[in-house]
C-alpha positions as CSV (number, residue, x, y, z in Angstrom):
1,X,72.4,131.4,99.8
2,X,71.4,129.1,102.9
3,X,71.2,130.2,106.4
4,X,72.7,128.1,109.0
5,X,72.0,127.5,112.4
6,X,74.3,125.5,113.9
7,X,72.7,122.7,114.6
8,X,74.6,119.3,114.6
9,X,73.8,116.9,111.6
10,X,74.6,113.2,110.9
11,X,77.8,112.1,109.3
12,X,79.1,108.8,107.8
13,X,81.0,106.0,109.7
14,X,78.5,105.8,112.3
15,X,77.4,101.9,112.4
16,X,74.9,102.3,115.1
17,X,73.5,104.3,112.7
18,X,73.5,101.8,109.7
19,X,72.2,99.0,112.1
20,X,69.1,101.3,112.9
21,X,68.7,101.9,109.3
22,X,69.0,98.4,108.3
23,X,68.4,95.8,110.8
24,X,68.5,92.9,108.5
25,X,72.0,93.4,106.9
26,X,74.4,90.9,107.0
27,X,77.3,91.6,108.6
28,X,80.2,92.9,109.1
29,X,79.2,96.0,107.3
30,X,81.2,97.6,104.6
31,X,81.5,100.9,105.4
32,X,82.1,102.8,102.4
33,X,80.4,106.0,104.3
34,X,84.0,107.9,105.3
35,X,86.3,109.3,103.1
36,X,88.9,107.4,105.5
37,X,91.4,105.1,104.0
38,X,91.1,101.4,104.7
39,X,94.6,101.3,104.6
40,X,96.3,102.4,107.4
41,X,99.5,103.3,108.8
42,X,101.1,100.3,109.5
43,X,100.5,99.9,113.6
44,X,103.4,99.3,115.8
45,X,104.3,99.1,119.0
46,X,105.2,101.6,121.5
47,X,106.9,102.4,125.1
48,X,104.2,101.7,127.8
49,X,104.9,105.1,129.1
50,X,103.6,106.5,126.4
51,X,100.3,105.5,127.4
52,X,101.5,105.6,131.6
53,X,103.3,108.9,131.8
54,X,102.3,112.7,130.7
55,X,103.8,113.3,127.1
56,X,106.9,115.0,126.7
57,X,107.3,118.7,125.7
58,X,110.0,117.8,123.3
59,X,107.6,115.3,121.4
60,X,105.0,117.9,120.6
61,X,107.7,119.9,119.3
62,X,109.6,117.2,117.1
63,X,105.6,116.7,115.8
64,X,105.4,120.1,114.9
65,X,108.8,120.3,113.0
66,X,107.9,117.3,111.1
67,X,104.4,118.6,109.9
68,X,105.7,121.8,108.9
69,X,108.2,119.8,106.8
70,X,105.3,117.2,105.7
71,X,102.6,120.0,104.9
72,X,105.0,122.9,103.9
73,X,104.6,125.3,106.4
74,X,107.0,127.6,106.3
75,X,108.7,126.6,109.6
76,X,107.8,124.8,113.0
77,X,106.1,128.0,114.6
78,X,103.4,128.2,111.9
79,X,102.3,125.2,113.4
80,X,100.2,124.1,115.8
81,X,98.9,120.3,116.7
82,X,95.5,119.3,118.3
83,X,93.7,116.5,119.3
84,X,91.7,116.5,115.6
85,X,91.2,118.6,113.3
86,X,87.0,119.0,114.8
87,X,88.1,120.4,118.1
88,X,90.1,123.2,115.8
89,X,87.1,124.6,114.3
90,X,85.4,126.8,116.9
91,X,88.5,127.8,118.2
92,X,89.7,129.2,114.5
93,X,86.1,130.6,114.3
94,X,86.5,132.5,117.4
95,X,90.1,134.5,116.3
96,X,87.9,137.0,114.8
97,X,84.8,139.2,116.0
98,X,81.4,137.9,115.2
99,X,79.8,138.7,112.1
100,X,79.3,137.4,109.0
101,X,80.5,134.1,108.4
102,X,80.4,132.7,104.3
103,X,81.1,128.9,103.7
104,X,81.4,127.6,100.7
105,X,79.2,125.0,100.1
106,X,77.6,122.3,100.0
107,X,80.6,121.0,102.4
108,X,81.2,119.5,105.6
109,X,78.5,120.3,107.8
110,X,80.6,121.3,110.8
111,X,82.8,124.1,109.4
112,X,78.7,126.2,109.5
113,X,78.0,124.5,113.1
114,X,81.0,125.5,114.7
115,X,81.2,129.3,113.5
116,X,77.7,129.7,115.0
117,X,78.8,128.2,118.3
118,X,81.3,131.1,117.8
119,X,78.4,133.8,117.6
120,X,78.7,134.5,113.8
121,X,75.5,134.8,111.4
122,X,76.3,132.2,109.2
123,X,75.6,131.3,105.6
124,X,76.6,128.6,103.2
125,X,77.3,130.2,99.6
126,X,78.1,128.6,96.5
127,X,79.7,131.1,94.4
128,X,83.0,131.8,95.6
129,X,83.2,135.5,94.4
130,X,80.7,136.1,97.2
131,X,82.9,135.3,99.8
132,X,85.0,138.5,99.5
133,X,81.4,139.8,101.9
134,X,82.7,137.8,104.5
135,X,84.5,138.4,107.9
136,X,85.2,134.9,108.0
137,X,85.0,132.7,105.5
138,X,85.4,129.1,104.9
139,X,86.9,126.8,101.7
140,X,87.1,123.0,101.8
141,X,90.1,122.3,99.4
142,X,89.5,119.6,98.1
143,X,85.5,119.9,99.0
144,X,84.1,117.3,100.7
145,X,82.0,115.7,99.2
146,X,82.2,116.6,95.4
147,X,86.2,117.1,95.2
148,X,86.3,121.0,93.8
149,X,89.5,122.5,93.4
150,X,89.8,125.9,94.3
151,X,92.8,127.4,92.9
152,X,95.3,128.6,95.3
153,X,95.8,132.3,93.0
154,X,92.2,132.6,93.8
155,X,92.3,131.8,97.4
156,X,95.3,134.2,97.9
157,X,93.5,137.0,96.2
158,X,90.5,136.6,98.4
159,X,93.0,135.8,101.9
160,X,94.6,139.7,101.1
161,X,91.2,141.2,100.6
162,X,89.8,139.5,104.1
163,X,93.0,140.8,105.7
164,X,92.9,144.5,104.6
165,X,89.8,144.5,106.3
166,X,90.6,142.7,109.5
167,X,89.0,139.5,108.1
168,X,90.0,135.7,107.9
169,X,90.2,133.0,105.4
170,X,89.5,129.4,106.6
171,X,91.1,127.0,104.0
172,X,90.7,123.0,105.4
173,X,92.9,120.8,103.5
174,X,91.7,117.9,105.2
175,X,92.0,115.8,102.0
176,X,94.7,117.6,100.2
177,X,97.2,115.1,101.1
178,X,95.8,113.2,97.9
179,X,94.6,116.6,96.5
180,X,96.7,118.6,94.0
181,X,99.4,120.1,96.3
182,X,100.1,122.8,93.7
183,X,97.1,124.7,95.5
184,X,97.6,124.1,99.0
185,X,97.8,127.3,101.4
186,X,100.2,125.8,103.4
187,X,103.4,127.8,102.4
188,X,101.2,130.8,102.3
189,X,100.2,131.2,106.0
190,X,102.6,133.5,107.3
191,X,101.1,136.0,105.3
192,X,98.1,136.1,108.0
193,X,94.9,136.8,107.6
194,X,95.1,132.7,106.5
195,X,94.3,129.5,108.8
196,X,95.2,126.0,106.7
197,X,94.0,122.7,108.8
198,X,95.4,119.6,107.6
199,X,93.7,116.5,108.9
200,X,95.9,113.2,110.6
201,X,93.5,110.3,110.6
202,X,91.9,110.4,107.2
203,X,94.7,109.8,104.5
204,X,96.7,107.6,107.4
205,X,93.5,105.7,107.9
206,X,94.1,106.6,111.9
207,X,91.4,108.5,112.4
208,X,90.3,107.4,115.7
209,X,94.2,108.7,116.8
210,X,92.0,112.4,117.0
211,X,95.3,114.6,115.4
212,X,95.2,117.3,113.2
213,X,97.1,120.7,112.9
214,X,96.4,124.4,112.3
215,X,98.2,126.6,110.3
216,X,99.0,130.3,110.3
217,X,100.8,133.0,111.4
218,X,103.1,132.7,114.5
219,X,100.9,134.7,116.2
220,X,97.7,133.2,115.2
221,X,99.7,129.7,115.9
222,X,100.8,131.2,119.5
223,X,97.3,132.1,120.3
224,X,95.7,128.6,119.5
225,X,98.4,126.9,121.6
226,X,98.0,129.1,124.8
227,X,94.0,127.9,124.5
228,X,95.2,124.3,124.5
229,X,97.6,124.4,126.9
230,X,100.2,121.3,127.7
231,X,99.6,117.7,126.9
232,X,96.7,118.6,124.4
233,X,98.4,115.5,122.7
234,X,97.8,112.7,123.8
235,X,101.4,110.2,123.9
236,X,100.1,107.7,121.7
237,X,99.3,110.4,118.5
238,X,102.7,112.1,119.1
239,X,104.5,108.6,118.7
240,X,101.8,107.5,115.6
241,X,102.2,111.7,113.8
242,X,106.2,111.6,114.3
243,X,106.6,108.2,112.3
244,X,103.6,108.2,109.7
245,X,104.4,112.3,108.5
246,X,108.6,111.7,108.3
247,X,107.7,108.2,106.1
248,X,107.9,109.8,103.2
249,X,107.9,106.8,100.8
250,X,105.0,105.0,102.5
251,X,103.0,108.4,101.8
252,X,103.7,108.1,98.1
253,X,103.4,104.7,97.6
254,X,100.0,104.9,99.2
255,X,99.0,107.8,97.2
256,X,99.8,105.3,94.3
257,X,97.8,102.9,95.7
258,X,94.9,105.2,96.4
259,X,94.3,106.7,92.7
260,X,94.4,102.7,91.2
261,X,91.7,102.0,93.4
262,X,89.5,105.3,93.1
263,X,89.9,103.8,89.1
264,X,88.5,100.9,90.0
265,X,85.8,102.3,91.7
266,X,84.7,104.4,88.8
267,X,85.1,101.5,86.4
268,X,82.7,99.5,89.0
269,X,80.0,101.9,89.2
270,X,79.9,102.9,85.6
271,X,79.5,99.7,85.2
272,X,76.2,99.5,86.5
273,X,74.9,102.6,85.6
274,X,76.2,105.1,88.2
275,X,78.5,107.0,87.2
276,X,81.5,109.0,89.3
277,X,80.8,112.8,89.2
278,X,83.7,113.9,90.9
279,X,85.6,113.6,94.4
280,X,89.1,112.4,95.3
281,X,91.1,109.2,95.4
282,X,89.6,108.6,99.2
283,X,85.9,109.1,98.2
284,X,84.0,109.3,94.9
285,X,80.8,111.2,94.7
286,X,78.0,110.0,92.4
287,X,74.8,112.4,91.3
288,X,71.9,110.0,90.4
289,X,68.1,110.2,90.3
290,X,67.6,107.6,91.7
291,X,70.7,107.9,94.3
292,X,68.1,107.1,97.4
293,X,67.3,103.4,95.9
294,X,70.9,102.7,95.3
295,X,71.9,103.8,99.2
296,X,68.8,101.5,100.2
297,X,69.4,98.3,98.3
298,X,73.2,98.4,99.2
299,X,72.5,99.1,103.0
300,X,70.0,96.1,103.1
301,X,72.9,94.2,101.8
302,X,75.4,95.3,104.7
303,X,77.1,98.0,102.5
304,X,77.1,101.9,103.4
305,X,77.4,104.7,101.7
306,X,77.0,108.9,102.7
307,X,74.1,109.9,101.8
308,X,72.9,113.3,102.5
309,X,69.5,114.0,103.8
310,X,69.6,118.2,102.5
311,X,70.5,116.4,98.9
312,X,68.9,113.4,98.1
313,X,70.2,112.7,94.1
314,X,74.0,112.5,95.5
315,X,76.2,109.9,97.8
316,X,79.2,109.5,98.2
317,X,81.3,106.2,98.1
318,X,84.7,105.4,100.3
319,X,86.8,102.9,99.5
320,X,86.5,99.0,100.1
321,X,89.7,97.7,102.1
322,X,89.4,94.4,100.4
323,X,89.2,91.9,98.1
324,X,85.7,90.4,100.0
325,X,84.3,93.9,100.0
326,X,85.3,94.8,96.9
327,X,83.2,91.6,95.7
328,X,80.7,92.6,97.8
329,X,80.1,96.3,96.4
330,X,80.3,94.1,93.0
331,X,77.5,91.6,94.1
332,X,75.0,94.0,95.9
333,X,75.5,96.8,92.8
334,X,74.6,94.1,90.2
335,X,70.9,93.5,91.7
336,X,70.6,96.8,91.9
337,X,71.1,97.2,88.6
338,X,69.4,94.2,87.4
339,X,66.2,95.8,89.3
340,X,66.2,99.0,87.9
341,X,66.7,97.3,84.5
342,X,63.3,95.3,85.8
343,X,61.4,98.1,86.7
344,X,62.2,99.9,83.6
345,X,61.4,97.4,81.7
346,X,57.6,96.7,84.2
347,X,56.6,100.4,83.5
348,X,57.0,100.4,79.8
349,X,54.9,97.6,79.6
């Protein structure tokens, strides 16, 4: 087990970041750091009072009919939308009492940070039997960053155990939109005792948009919406989550898309030595001993990747958005190779 404190911690997608860390790389950067697809929504354009006038109530509803429909939910009033899924986390943390708080890691950082800023004592765990100690306790499903699948007949069983005791189960699906569906908690919510989030931006590559949804019971749903009040959407997100979650075929042509190039990816790395130990078609994660040269010599080349200062023999790899970074990854992963192959060869001798 690993105590947490709360504090805040680096993430990917930060190229401030990458230009302090390599000054000297060319650029434009390829920022493989996010598990956010380079393939967005197509953009399109908009009434200008969307962006002049207060958004409508009647928008924020038709959003919430269509992500119930999207995600599964088992109707409109099990769902509640936010300005990103981040801004949910504290808030979800707080619907219980203090106490103890079990996350089931290693996962995204945050889920820890913001059930401190709730006043839990929190712990990251990682065997999921342990979890049934909990108040509160949070699954990634899929996990970020190694892709685990936890299966939803396990999830269930711990949600009824957390309930009969006045307890909550925190399940974020932020990536289950190219996960196996078959074990989302979506339909499940209005059992209670459950909270599903389900991430906007990161499978419609619109993450800057800041929209993501809670689901749960109608009360727990009612109770999240009185905190945000009206207008917590802002015009241009209702217009952008109305289209993108009712396009059903763009969603599955992408998700197509998505697993051909999360092949490629694999087949590029294994290439050169590194290969993929797990993660999903919008990130690959890659366990390596020598993981902190490879995140090095790509960076000085203008090519980022997560890596994760608490584990230093894993990273984890996005996806290039195109053709020139894809032959980029190619190019700067071949020296690397063809150095390590060097130095191999320098300390046998």
């Amino acid at each position: 087990m690993k105590l947490l404190d709360g504090a805040a911690v680096d993430h990917g997608g930060s190229l401030g970041r990458a230009r302090a860390l390599f000054p000297n790389a060319p650029l434009p950067f390829v920022d493989l750091s996010t598990g956010i697809n380079p393939h967005s929504y197509p953009l399109f354009e908009f009434a200008a009072t969307t962006l002049s006038r207060l958004p409508e109530a009647g928008r924020g509803h038709e959003l919430v009919e269509i992500a119930a429909s999207a995600y599964g939910a088992p109707s409109p009033v099990n769902v509640v939308a936010a300005p990103g899924t981040q801004i949910l986390l504290p808030r979800v943390a707080s619907l219980i009492a203090p106490g103890k708080a079990l996350v089931l890691g290693p996962t995204y950082a945050e889920h820890a940070r913001a059930a401190a800023i709730a006043g839990h004592a929190v712990t990251e765990v990682g065997d999921f039997e342990v979890l049934a100690k909990a108040d509160l306790a949070v699954v990634v499903n899929p996990n970020n960053p190694d892709g685990r699948i936890i299966a939803r007949v396990k999830l269930l069983e711990l949600a009824a155990g957390l309930r009969a005791k006045g307890g909550l189960l925190v399940v974020d699906e932020a990536f289950m939109d190219v996960g196996p569906r078959e074990h989302s908690l979506a339909g499940d919510v209005g059992q209670g005792g459950i909270v599903v989030l389900r991430s906007f931006g990161k499978f419609f590559g619109l993450a800057g948009l800041r929209l993501g949804f809670a689901l749960s019971d109608a009360a727990t749903v009612g109770r999240l919406d009185t905190q945000f009040g009206p207008w917590a959407v802002a015009g241009p997100a209702l217009e952008y989550g109305i289209r993108a979650l009712a396009d059903i075929d763009w969603q599955d042509a992408m998700r197509a898309s998505l697993a051909e190039a999360s092949e490629r990816l694999d087949a590029l790395f294994g290439r050169f030595g590194a290969a993929v130990a797990g993660g999903t078609t919008l990130f690959r994660y890659l366990r390596l001993p020598d993981a902190a040269d490879l995140f090095s010599t790509l960076g000085e080349r203008g090519i980022l990747l997560r890596h994760f200062a608490d584990r230093p023999g894993v990273l984890r790899a996005g996806l290039p958005g195109s053709e020139v970074e894809w032959q980029r990854l190619e190019s700067a992963l071949a020296e690397w190779a063809f150095r390590r192959e060097d130095r191999s060869k320098g300390s046998k001798q």
